[in-house]
N, C-alpha and C positions, 0 to 999 in steps of 0.2 A: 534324538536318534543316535544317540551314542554305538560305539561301541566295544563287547567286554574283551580283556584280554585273553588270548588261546588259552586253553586250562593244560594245555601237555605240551613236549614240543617234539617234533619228527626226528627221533634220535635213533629208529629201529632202523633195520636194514630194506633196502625196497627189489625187489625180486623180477625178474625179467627171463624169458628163457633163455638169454645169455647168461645170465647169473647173476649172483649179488653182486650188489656195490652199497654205499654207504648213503645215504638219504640224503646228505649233502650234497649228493653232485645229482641231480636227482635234475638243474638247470644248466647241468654242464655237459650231457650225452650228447652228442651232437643229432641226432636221427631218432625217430620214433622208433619203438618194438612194432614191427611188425609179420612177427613171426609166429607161431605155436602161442595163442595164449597161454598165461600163467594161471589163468582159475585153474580152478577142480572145484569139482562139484561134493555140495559136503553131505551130509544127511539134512534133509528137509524135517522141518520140527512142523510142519502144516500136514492135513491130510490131503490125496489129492483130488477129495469133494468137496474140500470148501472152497464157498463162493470165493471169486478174485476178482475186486474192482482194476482196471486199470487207469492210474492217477496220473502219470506223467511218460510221454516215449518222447527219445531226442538221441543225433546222432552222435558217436565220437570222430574226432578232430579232420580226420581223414574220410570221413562216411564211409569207412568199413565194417562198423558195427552197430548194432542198436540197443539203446538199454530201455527197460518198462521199468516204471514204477510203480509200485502193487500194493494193493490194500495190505499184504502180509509181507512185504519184503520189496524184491526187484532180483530183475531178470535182463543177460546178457544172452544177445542173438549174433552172430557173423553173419556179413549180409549178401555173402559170394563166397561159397553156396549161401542162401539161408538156412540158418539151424539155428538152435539153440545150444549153447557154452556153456551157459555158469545159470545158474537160480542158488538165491537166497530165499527163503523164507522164514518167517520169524512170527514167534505168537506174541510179541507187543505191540505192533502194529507194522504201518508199510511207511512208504518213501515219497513225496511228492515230486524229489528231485533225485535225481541219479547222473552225474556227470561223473563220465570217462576220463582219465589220463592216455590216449591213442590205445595201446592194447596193452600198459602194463596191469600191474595188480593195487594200483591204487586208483579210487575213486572218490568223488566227494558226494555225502548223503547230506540230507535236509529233511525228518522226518514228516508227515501231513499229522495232521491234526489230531486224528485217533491213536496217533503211536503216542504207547505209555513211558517209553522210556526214550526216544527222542522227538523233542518238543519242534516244532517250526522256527523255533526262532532259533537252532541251535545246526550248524554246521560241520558235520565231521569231515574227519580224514582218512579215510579205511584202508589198511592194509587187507588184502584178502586172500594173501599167503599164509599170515599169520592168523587171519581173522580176529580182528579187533582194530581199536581205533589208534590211532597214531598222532591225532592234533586233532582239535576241537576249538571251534570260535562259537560263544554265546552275546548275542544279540538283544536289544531290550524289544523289538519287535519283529515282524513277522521277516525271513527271508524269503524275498523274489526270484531269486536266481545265483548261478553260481557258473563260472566259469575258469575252467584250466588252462594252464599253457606247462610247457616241460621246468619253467622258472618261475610263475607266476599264479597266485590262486587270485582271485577275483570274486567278490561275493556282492549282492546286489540286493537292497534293501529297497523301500520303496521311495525315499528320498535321498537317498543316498548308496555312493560305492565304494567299497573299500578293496585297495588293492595287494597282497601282501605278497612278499618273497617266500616259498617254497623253502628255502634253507633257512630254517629259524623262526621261521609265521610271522617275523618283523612287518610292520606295518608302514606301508611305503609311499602311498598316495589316500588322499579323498577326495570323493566330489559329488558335490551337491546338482541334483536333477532336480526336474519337475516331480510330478507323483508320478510314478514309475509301477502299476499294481500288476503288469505283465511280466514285470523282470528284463526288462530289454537291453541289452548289452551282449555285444560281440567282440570277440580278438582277434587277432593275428597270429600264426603257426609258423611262420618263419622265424630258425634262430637268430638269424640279423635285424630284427624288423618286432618291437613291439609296439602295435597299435589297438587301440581299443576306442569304439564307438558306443555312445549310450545318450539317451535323452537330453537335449539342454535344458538348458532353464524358463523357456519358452512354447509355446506351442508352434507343432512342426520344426521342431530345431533338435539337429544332430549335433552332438558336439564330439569331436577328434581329437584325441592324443594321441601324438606321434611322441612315446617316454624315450625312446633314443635320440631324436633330434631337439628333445622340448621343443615344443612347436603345438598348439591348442588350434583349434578351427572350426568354428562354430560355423552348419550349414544350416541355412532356411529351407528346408529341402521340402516342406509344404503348406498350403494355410490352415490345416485339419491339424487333429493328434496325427503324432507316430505310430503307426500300428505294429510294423515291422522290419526288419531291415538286417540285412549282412554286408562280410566284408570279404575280399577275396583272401586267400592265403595269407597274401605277404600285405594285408591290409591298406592297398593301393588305392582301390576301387572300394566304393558304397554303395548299396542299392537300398532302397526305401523307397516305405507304402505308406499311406495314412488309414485311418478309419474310413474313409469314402473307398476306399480300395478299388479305384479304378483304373490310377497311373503309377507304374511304376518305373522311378528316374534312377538315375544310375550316374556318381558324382567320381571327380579325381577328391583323394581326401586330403591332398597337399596345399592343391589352393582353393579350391573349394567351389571350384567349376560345373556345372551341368553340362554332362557328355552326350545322355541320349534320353530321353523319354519313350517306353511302352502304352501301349492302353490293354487293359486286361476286359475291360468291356464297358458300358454306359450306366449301367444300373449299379447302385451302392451293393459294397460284400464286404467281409470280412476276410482279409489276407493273413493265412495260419502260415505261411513258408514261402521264402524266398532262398533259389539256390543260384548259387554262379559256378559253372564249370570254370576246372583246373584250367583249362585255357584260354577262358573269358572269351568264349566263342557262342556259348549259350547263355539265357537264363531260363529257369524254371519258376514255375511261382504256382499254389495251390489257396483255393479260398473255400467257405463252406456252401458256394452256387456248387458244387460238385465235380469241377473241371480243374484238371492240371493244363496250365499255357503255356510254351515252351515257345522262349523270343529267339531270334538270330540278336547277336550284338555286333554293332560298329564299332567298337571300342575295341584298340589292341596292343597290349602291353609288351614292347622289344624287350627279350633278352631274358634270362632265366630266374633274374632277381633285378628289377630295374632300379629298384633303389639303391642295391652294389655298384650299378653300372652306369648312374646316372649322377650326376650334379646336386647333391641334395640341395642348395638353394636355387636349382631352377626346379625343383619338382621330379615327377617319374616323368619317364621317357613313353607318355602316353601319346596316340596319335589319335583324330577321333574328328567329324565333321560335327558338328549343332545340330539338334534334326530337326529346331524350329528354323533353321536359315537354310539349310539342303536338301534339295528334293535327290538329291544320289545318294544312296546309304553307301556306305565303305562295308564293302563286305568279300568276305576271301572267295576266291573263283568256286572251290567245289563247294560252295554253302548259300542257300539260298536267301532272300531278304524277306523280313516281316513286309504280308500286306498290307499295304496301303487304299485307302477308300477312295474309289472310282471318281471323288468329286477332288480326290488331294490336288490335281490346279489351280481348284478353287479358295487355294489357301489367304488365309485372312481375311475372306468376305464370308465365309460361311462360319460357323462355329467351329473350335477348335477341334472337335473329337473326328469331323471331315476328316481333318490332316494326318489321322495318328496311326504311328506301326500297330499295326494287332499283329496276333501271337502267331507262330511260322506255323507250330503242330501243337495239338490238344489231345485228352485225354480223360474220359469221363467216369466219374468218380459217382459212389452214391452222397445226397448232399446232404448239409445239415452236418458231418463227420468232419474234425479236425483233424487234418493229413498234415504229415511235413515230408516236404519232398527235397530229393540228392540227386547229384548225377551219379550213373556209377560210368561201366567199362564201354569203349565202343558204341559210343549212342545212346547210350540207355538212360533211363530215368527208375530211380528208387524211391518207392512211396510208402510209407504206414500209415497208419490209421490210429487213430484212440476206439474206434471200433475192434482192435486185435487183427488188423487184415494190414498184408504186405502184399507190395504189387511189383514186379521187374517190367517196362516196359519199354519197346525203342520206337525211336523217330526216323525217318525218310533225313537227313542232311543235307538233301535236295533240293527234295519235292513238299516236302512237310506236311501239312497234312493227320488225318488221325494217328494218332501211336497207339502203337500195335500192343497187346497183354503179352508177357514170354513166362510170367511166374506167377504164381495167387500163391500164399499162403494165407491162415490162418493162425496167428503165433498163439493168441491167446482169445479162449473162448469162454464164452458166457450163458451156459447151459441152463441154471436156475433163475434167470431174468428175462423179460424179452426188453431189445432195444429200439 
């Protein structure tokens, strides 16, 4: 599982609607674009009767946008409002990955399997100012995933990941995982702070690299596979699910502590999306039983960047009770606590799942459908579908409880098939 060297290297200009600057500094902007997209919309080489699978949706960095990946291309949507930006389409085939750079005009592709002229194993670089490619990495086998940072590309094979500098495709880290066939690997968005989380070499094992402090930390974080798992912004906090998808724990990723355990329910599911609100006061998590669960967390991170502001060899500046040793969750006065089961006294002579937070507010979904869900503004919760269905909806902060519908779209539909 080698892999091949870039065939081009990022020497065009990358476009923003502040304006040019030089691709080189491309890990040196300090703040994301988040102004006026740079797409334009070009002429469509598809008609708009033919059929369109969708292959892949995922958000960008900030969850203000969504991309699809299409049997004939991919499609960029803003997701406040929702609409539709940019569409590509293409008569060689489509895209199984589509990863965003926050709102500039570079993205990274990875074509699926029927595109004639980009292979799965092959990775590009897209400018889409310019439209065409700008660095390309070929692989001797399939890629799993792909992930950006403003300095950093990150590509994810299934035994392996390879981590490379943005300035030059120089090839800066590896590391060897388990079999990996989901693609599992997350980063960190903060400029001070690169952290990246991806399978160890074990079952149920996270493994953590903190690339600014060198620092590695391998967590047992369950006895099952990994099924899923994120990290907050400034890559502080973990959260992870297994294939039993019933608990979802939530770790400091410095020392490698268990902060709080959720229960999403008793029956085995498949967990498609885990989100942590910007202020680590929510989580969200979506499975295909058909329900969004949206927890209160105990967990809370002092100060704006606590790894600026904190001791790196004592850790972040986390505060946070056990919630196998506490029956009082730590939770902020206007915000209400995940219920707990009427028998929770009876903790330790009954079965564990007696004891366990369930979810604050829910949100019911049709099932069988792989959704990924975000926070967005004010309470809300933003959900897609691989079904082509987008949902805006809010929670009580209170009282919790069911959440309420405020948006339905339909992005992309499927007239000529039933599903």
């Amino acid at each position: 599982m080698l892999a091949g060297s870039p065939s081009s290297h990022m020497s065009s200009p990358v476009s923003t609607s502040q304006g040019l600057f030089p691709s080189s500094g491309i890990g040196n902007y300090e703040s994301p674009e988040v102004g006026t997209s740079s797409f334009s919309r070009p002429n469509a080489d598809m008609n708009e009767n033919d059929e369109t699978d969708l292959l892949s949706i995922s958000w960008n960095q900030d969850y203000g946008c969504l991309s699809a990946g299409t049997s004939h291309g991919f499609r960029i949507y803003n997701c406040e409002p929702f609409k539709e930006t940019f569409r590509r389409d293409l008569k060689s085939g489509g895209f199984k990955i589509v990863e965003m750079l926050f709102r500039c005009n570079i993205l990274a592709l990875v074509g699926a399997v029927a595109n004639s002229h980009y292979p799965p194993n092959k990775v590009l670089i897209w400018d889409d100012h310019q439209s065409r490619c700008i660095g390309e990495f070929t692989f001797r086998s399939e890629v799993r995933g792909v992930k950006l940072r403003r300095d950093r590309i990150v590509v994810v094979l299934e035994h392996k990941i390879y981590v490379y500098n943005f300035m030059g495709l120089k090839l800066l880290h590896q590391i060897e995982t388990m079999a990996n066939p989901r693609g599992l690997c997350c980063v960190s968005h903060h400029s001070s702070t690169f952290v990246l989380a991806c399978p160890g070499r074990h079952k149920g094992q996270v493994r953590v690299e903190h690339f600014g402090l060198n620092v590695t930390k391998l967590i047992n974080a369950h006895d099952s596979q990994i099924a899923c798992f994120t990290l907050t912004m400034d890559g502080l906090l973990l959260a992870t699910a297994s294939v039993k998808g019933t608990l979802i724990r939530i770790f400091n990723t410095m020392d490698g502590s268990r902060l709080q355990e959720v229960r999403r329910g008793m029956d085995r599911a498949e967990i498609n999306s885990i989100a942590l609100s910007p202020n680590v006061q929510w989580l969200a998590a979506s499975s295909d039983k058909g329900t969004v669960h949206v927890f209160s967390l105990r967990v809370r991170v002092f100060g704006e960047d606590s790894l600026t502001h904190s001791n790196a060899a004592q850790g972040p500046a986390l505060f946070h009770q056990n919630s196998s040793t506490s029956l009082d969750p730590l939770v902020s006065p206007n915000t209400g606590a995940n219920p707990n089961s009427s028998l929770s006294f009876m903790r330790g002579v009954l079965p564990k799942y007696f004891s366990s937070e369930w979810s604050f507010a829910q949100f019911r979904l049709p099932e069988n459908t792989q959704f990924i869900v975000a926070f967005g503004s004010q309470n809300t919760v933003i959900i897609a579908g691989m079904d082509g269905s987008f949902y805006r909806c809010s929670f009580d902060p209170v009282h919790g409880g069911e959440v309420l519908q405020q948006e339905y779209v339909r992005f992309l539909k499927f007239e000529n098939r039933t599903r």
